[in-house]
N, C-alpha and C positions, 0 to 999 in steps of 0.2 A: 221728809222728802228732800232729797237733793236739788232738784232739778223741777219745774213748774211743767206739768204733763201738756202734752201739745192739745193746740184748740180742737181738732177732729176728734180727740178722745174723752174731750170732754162735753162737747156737745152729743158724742152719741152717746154717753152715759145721761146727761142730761133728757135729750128725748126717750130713751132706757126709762127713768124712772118715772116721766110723767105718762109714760104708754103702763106701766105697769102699776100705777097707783091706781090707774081706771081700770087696769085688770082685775085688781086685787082685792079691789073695794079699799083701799088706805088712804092715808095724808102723806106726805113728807112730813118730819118732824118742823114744829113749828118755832124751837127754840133757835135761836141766832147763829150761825155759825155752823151748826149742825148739818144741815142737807149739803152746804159746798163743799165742807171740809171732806164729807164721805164719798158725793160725787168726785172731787180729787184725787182720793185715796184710789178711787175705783178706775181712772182714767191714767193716773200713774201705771197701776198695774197692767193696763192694756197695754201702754208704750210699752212696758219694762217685758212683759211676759206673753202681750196677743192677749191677755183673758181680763176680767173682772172681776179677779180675787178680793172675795170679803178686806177691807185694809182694818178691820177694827179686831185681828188677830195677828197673834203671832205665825211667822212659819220658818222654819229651819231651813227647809227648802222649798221654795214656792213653783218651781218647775215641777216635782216631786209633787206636790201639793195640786198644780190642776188635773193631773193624771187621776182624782181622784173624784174632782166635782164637787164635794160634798162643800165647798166655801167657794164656789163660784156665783157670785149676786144673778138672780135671786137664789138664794144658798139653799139646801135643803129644810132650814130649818124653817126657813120662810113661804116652801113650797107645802110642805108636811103639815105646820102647825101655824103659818102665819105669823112667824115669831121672827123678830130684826133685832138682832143682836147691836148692828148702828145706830138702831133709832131711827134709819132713817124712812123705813118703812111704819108708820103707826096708825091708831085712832086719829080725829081730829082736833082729840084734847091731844096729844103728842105721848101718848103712853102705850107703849107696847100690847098687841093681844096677844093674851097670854093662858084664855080659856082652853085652847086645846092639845098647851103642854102638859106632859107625862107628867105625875104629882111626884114630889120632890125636887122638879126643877127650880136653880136657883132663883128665874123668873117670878115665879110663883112666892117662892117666900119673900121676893124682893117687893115686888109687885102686888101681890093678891090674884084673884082672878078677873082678868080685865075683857069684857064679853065683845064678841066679834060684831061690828054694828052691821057688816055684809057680810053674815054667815054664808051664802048663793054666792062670792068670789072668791079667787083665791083656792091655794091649797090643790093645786091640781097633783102631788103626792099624798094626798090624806092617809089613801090603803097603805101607806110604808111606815103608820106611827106604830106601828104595833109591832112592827118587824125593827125598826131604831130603836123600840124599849128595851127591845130585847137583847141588840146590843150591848146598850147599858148595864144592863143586869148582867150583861158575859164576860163583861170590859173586868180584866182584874184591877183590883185598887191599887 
């Protein structure tokens, strides 16, 4: 990051994550450095672009890129399957849920199956995992 994101951006990411960790049934990650560096990443993006763009990917074009939602915090993968690719959404051990990703996700072989301790939050995409797999499987390699 060039440039330190301004304080409004980062305090509404801030209230952002603590509104949706009681949404979600989650923790922030508990390891050091983790929840700021992401919430920065996320309030960079706001100054740089107006949005929330996931920072723990790459993008070619990140204007191109919100046009399409799918990595705007909380991203689809987080809405669908619970799943935080920062970390910064987790359990209260700080480990990804990773129960209700599609089998073969790298997740899953990285991780194991890590069970959802508030199954009743979160996931207000669930009915789209089955239409995302499907993706997957169309996506050519």
């Amino acid at each position: 990051m060039a440039e330190q994101p301004s304080e409004k951006a980062i305090q509404r990411m801030r209230v952002f994550v603590e509104k949706y960790t009681e949404k979600s049934g989650t923790y922030v990650s508990p390891v050091e450095g983790v929840t700021e560096q992401v919430i920065l990443g996320l309030a960079q993006n706001i100054d740089e672009i107006g949005r929330p763009l996931c920072p723990c990917r790459f993008y070619p074009d990140k204007n191109e890129e919100i046009k399409h939602r799918t990595w705007i915090c909380a991203c689809d993968d987080m809405q669908i399957y619970k799943y935080c690719h920062c970390l910064l959404f987790v359990n209260k051990d700080g480990y990804p849920i990773t129960e209700y990703l599609p089998e073969g996700h790298e997740a899953l072989e990285s991780y194991g199956v890590i069970k959802d301790p508030e199954p009743d939050k979160g996931r207000p995409l669930r009915d789209k995992a089955e239409e995302r797999e499907q993706e997957r499987i169309d996506r050519p390699s």
